[in-house]
MINUTI-534044 format. One line per 10 residues: number of its first residue (from 1); for each residue x negated, y, z of N, C-alpha, C, O. Coordinates in nm, 3 decimals, decimal comma. Example, Ala and Ser with C-alpha at 12.3 -4.5 7.8 and 13.67 -1.06 7.14 Angstrom:
% MINUTI-534044
1 = -1,319:-0,569:0,780:-1,230:-0,450:0,780:-1,320:-0,330:0,780:-1,424:-0,332:0,846 ~ -1,285:-0,225:0,708:-1,367:-0,106:0,714:-1,290:0,003:0,787:-1,341:0,114:0,804
This chain:
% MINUTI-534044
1 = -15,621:-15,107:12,032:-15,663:-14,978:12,090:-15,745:-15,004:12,216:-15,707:-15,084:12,301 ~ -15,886:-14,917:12,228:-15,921:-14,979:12,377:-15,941:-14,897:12,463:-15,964:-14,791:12,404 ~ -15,945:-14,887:12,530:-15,926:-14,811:12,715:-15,969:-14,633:12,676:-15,905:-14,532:12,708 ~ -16,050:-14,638:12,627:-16,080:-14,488:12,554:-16,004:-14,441:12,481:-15,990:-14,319:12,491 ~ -15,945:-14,493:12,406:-15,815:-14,387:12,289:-15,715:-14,396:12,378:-15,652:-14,293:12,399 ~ -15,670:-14,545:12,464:-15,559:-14,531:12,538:-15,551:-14,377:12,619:-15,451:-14,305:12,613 ~ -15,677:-14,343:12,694:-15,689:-14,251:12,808:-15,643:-14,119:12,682:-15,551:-14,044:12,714 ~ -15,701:-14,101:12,566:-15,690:-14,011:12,510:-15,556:-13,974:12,472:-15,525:-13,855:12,465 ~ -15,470:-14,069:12,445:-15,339:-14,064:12,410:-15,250:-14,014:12,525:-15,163:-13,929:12,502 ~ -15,268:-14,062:12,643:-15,173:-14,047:12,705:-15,227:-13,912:12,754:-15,136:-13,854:12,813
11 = -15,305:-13,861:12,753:-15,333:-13,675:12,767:-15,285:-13,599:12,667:-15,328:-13,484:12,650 ~ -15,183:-13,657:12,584:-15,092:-13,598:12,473:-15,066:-13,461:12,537:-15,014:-13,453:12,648 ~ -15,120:-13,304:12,437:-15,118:-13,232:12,488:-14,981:-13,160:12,461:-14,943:-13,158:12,344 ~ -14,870:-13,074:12,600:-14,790:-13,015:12,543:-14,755:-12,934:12,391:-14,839:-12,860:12,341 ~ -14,660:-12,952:12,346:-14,598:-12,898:12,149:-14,583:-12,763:12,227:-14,559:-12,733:12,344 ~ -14,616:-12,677:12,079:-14,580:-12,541:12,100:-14,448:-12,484:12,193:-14,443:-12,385:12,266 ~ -14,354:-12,575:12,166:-14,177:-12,555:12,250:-14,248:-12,577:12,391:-14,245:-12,478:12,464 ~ -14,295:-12,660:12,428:-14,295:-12,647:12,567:-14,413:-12,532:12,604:-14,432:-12,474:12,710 ~ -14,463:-12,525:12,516:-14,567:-12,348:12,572:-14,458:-12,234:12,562:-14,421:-12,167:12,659 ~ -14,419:-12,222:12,455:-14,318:-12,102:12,457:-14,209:-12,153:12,594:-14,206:-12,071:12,686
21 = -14,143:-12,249:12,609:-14,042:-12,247:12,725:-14,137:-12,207:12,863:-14,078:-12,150:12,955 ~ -14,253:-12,229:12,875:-14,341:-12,228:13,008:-14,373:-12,093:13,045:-14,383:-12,034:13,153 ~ -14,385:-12,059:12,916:-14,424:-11,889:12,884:-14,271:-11,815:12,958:-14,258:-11,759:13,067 ~ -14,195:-11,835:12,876:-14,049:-11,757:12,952:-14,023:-11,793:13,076:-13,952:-11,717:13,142 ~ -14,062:-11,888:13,124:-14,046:-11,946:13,227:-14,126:-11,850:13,387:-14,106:-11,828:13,507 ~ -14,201:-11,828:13,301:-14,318:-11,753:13,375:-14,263:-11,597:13,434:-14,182:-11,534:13,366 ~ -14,315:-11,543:13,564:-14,297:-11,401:13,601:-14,288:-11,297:13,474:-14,198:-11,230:13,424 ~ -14,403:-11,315:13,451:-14,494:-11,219:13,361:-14,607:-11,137:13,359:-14,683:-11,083:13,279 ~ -14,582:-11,153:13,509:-14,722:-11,103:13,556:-14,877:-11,139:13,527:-14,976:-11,072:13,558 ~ -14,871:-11,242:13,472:-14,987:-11,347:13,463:-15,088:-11,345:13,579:-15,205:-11,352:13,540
31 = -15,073:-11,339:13,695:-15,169:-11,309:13,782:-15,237:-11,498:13,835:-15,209:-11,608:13,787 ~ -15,316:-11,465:13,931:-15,400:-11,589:13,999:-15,267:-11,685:14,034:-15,282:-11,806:14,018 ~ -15,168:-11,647:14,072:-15,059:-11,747:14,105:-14,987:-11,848:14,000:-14,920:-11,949:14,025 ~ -15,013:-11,803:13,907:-14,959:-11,845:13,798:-14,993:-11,992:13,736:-15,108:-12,037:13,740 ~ -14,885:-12,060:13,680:-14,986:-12,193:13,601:-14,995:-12,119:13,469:-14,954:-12,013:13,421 ~ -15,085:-12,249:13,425:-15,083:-12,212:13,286:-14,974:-12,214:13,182:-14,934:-12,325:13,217 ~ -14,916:-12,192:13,110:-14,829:-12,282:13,031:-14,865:-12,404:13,001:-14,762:-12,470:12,986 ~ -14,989:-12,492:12,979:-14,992:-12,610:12,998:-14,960:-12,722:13,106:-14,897:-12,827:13,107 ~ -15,043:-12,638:13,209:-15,020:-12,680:13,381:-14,840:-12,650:13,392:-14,797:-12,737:13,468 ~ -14,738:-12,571:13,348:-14,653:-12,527:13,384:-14,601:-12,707:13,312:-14,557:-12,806:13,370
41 = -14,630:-12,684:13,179:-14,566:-12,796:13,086:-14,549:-12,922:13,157:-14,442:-12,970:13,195 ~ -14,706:-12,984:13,173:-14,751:-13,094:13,236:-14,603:-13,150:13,355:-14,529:-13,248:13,360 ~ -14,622:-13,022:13,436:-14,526:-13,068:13,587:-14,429:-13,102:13,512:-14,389:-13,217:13,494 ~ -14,371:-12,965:13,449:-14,224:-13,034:13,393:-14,209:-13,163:13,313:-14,098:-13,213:13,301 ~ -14,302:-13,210:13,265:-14,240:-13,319:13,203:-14,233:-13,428:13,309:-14,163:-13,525:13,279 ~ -14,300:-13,431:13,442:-14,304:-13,509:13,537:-14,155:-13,502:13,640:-14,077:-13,587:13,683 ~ -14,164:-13,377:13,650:-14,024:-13,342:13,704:-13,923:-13,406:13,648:-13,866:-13,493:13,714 ~ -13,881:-13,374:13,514:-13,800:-13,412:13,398:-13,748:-13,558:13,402:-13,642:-13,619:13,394 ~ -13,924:-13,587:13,425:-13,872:-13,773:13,384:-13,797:-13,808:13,513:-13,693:-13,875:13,518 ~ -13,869:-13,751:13,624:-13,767:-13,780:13,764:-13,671:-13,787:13,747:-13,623:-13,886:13,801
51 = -13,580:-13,706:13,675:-13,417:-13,658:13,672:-13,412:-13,774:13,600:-13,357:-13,867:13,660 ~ -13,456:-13,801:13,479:-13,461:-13,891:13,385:-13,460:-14,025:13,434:-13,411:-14,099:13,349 ~ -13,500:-14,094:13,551:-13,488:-14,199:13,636:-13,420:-14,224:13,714:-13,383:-14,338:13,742 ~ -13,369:-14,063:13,799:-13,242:-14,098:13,851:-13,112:-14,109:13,773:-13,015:-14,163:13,826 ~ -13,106:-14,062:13,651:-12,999:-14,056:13,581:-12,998:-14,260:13,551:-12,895:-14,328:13,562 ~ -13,093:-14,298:13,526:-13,104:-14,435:13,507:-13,077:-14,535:13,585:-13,020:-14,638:13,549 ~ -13,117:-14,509:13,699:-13,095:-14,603:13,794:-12,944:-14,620:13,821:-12,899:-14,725:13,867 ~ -12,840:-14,480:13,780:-12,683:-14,439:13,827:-12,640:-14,507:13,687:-12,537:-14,572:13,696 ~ -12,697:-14,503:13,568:-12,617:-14,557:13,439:-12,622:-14,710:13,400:-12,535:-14,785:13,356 ~ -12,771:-14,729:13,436:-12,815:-14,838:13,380:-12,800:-14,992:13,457:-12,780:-15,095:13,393
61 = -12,811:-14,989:13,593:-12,833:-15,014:13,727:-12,661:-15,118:13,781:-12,560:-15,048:13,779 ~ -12,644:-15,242:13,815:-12,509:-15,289:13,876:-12,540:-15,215:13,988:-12,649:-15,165:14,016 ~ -12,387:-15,210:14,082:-12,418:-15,177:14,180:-12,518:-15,232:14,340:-12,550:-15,179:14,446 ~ -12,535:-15,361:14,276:-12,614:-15,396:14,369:-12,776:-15,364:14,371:-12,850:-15,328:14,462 ~ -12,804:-15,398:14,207:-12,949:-15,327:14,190:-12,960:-15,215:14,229:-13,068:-15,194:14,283 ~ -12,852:-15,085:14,222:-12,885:-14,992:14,286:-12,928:-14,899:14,427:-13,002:-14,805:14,460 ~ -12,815:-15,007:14,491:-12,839:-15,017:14,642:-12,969:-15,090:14,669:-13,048:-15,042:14,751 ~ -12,995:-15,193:14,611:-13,103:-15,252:14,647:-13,242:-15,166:14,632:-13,313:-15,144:14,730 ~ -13,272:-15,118:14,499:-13,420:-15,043:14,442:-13,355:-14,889:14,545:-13,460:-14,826:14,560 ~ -13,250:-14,811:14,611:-13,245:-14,698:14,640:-13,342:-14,731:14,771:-13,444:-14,669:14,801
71 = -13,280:-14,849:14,844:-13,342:-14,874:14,953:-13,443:-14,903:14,975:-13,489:-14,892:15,089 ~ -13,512:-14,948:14,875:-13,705:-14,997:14,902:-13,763:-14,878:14,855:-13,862:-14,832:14,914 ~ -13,709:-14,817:14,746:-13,784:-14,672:14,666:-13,781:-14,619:14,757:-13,877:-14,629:14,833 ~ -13,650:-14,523:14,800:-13,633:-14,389:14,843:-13,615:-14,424:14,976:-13,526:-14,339:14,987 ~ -13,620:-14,474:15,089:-13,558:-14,521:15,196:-13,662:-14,557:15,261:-13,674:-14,539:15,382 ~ -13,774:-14,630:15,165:-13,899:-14,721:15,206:-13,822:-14,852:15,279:-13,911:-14,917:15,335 ~ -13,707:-14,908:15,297:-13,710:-15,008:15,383:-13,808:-15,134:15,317:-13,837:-15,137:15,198 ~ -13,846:-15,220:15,400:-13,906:-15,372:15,368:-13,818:-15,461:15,277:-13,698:-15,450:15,301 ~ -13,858:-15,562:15,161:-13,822:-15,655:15,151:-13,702:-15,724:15,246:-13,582:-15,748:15,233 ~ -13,829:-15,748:15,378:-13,732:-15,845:15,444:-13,610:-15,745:15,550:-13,536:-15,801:15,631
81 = -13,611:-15,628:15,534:-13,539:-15,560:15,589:-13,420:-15,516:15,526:-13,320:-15,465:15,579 ~ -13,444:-15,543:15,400:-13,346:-15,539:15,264:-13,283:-15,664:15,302:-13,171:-15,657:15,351 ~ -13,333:-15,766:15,289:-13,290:-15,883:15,289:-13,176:-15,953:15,392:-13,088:-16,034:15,362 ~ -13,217:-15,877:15,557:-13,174:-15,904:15,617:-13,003:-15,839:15,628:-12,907:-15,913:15,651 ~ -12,993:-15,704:15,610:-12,891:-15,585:15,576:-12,798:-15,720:15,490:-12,692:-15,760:15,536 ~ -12,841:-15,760:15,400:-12,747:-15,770:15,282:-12,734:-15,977:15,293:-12,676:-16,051:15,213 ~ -12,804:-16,011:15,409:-12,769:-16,163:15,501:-12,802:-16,218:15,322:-12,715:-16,264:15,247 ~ -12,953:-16,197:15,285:-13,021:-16,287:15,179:-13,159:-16,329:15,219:-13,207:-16,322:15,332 ~ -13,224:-16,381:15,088:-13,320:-16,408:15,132:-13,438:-16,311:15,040:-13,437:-16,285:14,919 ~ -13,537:-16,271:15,148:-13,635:-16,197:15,039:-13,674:-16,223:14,896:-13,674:-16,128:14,817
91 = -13,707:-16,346:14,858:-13,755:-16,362:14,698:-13,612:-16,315:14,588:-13,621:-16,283:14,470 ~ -13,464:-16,326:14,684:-13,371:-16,297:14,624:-13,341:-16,142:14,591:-13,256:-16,092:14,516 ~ -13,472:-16,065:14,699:-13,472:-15,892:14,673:-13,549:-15,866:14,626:-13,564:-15,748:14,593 ~ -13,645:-15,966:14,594:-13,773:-15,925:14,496:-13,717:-15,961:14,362:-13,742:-15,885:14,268 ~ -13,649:-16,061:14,345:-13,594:-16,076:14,176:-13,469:-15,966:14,152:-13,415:-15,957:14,042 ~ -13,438:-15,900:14,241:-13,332:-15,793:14,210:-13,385:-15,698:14,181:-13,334:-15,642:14,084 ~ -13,472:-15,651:14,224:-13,617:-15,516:14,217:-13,665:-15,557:14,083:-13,620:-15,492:13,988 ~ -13,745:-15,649:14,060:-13,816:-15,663:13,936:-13,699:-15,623:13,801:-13,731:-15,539:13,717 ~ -13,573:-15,690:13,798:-13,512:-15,684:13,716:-13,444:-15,541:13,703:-13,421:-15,503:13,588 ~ -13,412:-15,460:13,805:-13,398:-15,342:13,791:-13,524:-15,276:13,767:-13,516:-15,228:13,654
101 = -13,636:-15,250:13,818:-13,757:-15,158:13,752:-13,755:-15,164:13,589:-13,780:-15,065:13,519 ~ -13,706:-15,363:13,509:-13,771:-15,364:13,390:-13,662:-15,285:13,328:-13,690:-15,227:13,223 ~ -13,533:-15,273:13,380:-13,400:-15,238:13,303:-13,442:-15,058:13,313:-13,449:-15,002:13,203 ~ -13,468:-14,967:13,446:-13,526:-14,854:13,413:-13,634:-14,859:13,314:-13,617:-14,807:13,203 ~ -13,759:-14,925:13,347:-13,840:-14,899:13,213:-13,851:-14,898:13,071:-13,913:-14,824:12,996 ~ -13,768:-15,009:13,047:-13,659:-14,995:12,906:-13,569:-14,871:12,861:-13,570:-14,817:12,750 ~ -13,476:-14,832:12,995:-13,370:-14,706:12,974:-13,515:-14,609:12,942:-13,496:-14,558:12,832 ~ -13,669:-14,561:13,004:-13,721:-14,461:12,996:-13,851:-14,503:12,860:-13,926:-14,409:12,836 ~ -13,869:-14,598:12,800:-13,965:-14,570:12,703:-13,968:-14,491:12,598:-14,061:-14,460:12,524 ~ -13,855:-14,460:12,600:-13,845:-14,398:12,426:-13,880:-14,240:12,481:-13,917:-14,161:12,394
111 = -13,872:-14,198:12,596:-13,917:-14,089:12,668:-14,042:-14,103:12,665:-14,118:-14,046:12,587 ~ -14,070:-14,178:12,748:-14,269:-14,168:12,706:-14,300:-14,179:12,639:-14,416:-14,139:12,626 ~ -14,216:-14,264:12,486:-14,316:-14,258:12,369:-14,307:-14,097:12,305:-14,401:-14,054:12,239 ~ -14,197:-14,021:12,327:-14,207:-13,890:12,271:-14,290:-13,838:12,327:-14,373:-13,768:12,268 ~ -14,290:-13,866:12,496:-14,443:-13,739:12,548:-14,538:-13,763:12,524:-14,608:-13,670:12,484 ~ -14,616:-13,933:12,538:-14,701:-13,932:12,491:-14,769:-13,977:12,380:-14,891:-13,971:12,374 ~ -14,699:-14,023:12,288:-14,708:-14,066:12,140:-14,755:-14,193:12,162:-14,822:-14,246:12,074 ~ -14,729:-14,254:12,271:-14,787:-14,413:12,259:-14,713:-14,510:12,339:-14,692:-14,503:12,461 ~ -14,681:-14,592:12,268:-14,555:-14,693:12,349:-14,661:-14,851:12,381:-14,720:-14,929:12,306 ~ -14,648:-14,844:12,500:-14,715:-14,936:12,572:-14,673:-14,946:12,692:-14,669:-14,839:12,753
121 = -14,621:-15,091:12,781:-14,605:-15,117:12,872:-14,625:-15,096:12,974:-14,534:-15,080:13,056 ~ -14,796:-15,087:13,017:-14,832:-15,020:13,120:-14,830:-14,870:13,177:-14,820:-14,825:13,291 ~ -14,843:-14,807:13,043:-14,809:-14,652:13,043:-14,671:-14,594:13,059:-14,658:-14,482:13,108 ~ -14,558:-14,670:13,015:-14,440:-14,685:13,065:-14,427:-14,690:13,208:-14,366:-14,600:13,267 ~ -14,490:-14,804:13,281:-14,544:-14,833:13,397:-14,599:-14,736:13,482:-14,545:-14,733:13,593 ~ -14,679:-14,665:13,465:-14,734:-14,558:13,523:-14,666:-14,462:13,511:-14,665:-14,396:13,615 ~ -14,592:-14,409:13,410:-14,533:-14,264:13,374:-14,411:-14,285:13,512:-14,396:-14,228:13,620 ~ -14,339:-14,395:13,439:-14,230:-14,389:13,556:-14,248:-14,449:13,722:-14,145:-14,470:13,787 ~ -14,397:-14,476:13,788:-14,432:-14,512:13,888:-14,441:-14,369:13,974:-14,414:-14,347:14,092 ~ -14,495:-14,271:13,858:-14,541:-14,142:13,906:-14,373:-14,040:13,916:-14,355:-13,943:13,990
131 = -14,291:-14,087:13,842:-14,148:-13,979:13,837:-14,086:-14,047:13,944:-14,011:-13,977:14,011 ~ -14,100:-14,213:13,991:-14,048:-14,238:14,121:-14,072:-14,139:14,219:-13,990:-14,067:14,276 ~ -14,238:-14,146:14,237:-14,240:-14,045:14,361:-14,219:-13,939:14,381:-14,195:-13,887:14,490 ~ -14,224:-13,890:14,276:-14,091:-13,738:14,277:-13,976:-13,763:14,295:-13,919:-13,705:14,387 ~ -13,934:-13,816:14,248:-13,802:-13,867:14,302:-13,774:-13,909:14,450:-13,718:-13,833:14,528 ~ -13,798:-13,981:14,471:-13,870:-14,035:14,614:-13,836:-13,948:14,716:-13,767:-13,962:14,817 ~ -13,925:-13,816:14,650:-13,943:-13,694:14,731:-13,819:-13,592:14,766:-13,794:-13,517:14,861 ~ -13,745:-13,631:14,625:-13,646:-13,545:14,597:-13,496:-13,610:14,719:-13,406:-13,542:14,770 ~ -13,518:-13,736:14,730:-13,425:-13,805:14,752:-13,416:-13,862:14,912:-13,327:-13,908:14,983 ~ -13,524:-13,840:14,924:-13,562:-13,952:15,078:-13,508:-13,792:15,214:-13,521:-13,670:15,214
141 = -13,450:-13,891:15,304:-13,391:-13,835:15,390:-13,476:-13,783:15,514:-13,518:-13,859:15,602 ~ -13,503:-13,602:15,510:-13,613:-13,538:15,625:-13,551:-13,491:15,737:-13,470:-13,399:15,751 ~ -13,617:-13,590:15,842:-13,562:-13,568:15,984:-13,654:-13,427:16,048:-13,616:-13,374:16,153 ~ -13,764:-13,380:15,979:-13,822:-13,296:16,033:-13,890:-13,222:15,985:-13,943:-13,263:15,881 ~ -13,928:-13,067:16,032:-13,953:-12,953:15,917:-14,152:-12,980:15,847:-14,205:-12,922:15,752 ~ -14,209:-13,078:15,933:-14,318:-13,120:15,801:-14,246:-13,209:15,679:-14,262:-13,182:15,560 ~ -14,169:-13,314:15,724:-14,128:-13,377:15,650:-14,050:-13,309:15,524:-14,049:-13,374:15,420 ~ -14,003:-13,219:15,527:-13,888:-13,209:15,454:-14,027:-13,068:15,353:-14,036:-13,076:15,230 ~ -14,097:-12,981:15,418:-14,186:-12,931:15,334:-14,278:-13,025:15,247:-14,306:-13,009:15,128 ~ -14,322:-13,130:15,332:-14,362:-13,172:15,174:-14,332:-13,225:15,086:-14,399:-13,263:14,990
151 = -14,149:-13,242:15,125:-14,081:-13,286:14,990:-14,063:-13,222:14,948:-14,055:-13,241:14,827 ~ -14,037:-13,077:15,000:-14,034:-12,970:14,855:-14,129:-12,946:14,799:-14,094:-12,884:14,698 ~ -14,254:-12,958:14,801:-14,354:-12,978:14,760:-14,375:-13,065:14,671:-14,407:-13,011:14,565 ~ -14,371:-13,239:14,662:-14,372:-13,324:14,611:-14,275:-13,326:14,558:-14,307:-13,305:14,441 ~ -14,129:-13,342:14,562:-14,047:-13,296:14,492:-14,045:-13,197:14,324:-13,966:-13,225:14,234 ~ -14,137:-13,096:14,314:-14,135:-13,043:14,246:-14,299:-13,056:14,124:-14,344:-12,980:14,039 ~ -14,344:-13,199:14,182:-14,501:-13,233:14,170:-14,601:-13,121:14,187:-14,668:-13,080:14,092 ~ -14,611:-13,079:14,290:-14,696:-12,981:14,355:-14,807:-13,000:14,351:-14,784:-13,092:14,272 ~ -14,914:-13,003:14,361:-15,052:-13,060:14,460:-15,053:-12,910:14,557:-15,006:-12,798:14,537 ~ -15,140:-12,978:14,683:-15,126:-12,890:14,785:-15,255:-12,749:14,703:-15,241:-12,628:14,720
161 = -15,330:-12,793:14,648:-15,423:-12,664:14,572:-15,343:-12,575:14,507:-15,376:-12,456:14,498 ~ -15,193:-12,636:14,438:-15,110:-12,518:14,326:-15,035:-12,455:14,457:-15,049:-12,333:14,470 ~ -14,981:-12,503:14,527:-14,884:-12,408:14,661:-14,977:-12,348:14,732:-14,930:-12,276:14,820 ~ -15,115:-12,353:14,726:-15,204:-12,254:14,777:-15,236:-12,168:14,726:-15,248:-12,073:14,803 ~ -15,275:-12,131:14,561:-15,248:-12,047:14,486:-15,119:-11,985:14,425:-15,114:-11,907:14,330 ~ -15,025:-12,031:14,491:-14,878:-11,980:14,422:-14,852:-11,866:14,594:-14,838:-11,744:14,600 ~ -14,853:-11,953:14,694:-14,810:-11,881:14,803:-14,919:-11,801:14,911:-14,896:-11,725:15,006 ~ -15,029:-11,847:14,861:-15,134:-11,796:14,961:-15,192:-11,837:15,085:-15,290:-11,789:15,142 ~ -15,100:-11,955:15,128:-15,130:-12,020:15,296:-15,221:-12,154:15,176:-15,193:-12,218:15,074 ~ -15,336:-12,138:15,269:-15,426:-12,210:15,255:-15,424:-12,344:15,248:-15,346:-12,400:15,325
171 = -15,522:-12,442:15,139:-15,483:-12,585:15,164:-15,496:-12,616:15,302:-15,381:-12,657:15,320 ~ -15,535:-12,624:15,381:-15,575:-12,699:15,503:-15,476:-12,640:15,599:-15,428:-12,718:15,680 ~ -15,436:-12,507:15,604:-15,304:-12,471:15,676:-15,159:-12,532:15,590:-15,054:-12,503:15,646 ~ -15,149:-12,607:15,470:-15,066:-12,660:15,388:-15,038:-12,807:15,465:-14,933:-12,860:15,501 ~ -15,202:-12,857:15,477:-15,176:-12,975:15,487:-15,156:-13,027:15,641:-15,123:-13,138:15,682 ~ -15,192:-12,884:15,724:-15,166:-12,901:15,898:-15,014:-12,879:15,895:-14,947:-12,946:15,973 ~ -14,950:-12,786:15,810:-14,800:-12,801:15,836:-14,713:-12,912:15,812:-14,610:-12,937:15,876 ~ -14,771:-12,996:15,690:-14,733:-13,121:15,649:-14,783:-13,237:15,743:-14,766:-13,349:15,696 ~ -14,834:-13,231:15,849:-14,898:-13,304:15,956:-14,813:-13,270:16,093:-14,799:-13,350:16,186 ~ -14,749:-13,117:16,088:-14,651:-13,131:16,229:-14,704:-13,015:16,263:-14,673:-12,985:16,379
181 = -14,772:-12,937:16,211:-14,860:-12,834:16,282:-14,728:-12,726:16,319:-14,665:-12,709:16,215 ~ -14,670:-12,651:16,427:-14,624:-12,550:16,406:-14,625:-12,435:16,302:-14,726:-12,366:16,295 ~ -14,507:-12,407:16,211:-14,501:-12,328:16,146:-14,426:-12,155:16,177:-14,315:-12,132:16,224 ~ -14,535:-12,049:16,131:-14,498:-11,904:16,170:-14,424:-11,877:16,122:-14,381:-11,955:16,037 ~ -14,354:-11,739:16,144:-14,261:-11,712:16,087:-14,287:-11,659:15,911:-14,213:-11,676:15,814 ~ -14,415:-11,592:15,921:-14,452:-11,571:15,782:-14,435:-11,674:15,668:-14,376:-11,675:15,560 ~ -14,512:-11,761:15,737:-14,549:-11,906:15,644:-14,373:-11,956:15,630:-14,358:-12,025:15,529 ~ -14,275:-11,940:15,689:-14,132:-11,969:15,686:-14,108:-11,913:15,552:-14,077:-11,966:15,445 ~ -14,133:-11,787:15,588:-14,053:-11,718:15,473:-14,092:-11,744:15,360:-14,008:-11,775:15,276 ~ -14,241:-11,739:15,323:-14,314:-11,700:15,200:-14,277:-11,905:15,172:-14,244:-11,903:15,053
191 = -14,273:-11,981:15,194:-14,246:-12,120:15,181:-14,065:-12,152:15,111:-14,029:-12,220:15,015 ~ -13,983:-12,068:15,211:-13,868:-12,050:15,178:-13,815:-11,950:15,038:-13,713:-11,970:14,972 ~ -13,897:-11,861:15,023:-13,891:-11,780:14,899:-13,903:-11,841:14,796:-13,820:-11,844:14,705 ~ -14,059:-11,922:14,803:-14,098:-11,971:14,696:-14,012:-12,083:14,646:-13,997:-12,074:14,524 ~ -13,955:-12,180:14,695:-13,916:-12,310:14,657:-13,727:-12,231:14,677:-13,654:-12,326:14,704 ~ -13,671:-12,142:14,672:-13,541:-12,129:14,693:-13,501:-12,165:14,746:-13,396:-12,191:14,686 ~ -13,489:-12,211:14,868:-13,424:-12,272:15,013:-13,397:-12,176:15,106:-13,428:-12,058:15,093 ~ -13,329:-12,232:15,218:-13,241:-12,131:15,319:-13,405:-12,142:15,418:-13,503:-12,211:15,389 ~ -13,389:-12,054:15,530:-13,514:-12,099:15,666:-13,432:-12,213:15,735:-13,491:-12,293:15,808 ~ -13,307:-12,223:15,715:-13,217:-12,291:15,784:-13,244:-12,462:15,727:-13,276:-12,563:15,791
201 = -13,225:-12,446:15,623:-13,298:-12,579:15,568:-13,426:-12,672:15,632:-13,436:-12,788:15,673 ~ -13,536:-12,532:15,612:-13,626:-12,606:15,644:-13,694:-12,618:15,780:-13,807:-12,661:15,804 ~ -13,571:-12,557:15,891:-13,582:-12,564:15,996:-13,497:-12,681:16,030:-13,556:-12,780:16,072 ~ -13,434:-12,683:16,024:-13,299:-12,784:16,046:-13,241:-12,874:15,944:-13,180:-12,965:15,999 ~ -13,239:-12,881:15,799:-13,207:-12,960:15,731:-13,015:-12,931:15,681:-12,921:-12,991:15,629 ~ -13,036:-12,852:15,716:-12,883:-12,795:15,730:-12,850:-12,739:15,563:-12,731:-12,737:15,530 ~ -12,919:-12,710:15,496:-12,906:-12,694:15,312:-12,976:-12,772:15,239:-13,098:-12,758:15,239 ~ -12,908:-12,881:15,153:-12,977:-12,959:15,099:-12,988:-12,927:14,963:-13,014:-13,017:14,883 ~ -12,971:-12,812:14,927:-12,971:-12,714:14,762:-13,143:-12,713:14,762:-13,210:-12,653:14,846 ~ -13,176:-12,760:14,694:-13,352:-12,726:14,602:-13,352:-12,728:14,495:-13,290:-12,811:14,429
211 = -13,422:-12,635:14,450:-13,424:-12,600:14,292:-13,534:-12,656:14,231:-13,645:-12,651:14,284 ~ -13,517:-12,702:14,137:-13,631:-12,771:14,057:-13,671:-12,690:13,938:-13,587:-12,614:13,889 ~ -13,781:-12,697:13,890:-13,829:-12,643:13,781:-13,699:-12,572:13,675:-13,729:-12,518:13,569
């Protein structure tokens, strides 16, 4: 197969079930805020696989691989900062990492080969590189109210263009709040509505309930 059918395959377009679930899923309103049922589909299966990776890393995972990949994934610590915590040596946290990523990518292929009808290594690779960082998002600990908005954001695979058409505050006022910019009280609410969170949350960190797709 070469680089052209590959690209074509993995744009495997959502099955009727996931249009009809996207469809119910939906207000009803069909207005400018809205995804498409495809666009709706798309996220969710990204979302999905997230759950789908954390469920892996908790089943599949000894307990040390887990501690180890929680801490470089979701944590961001260093190699040698891993290394040092756990009185090893780095190449000894890089062969713990590798062997846990291949043991998730194994637990998740048979998932990507259903979404995208093509079982290949690298695409395995990518599918679950991209549900890390949702995950990532979902998981990593926010000391502060940009931080923690654009994990609900990323968290739910957002791009800052769909939370501008879903909520109305503009990309560039999206991406100044995700930068530290002071946030109004409007932009609180209509932010807090949308994603189901307390103001308390995303002022303080004080509710860690987010709803996902």
């Amino acid at each position: 197969m070469n680089k052209n059918e590959t690209a074509v395959k993995l744009k495997c377009y959502p099955d009727e079930e996931e249009m009809r679930a996207a469809q119910l899923a939906c207000c009803g309103r069909h207005c400018n805020a809205c995804e498409t049922p495809a666009e709706y589909a798309w996220r969710k299966r990204e979302v999905d696989m997230s759950l789908l990776l954390e469920k892996a890393i908790e089943d599949e995972l000894t307990q040390t691989e887990k501690e180890i990949i929680t801490d470089f994934w979701f944590n961001s610590e260093s190699l040698t900062r891993i290394a040092e915590k756990r009185n090893i040596r780095p190449p000894s946290v890089k062969g713990t990492l590798e062997r846990a990523q291949k043991k998730i990518e194994r637990a998740l292929r048979y998932v990507v080969f259903y979404q995208q009808e093509i079982m290949s290594e690298n695409i395995v690779s990518a599918v679950s590189g991209r549900a890390r960082v949702i995950a990532a998002s979902r998981n990593r600990a926010c000391e502060s109210v940009p931080e923690r908005i654009k994990s609900l954001r990323m968290s739910q695979g957002l791009s800052v263009e769909r939370l501008e058409k879903a909520t109305g505050i503009s990309v560039e006022r999206i991406k100044n709040l995700e930068e530290g910019k002071k946030i109004d009280l409007s932009e609180l609410l209509t932010i807090s509505e949308f994603f189901g969170v307390t103001t308390d949350y995303i002022l303080k960190g004080e509710c860690d309930e987010q709803n996902v797709i």
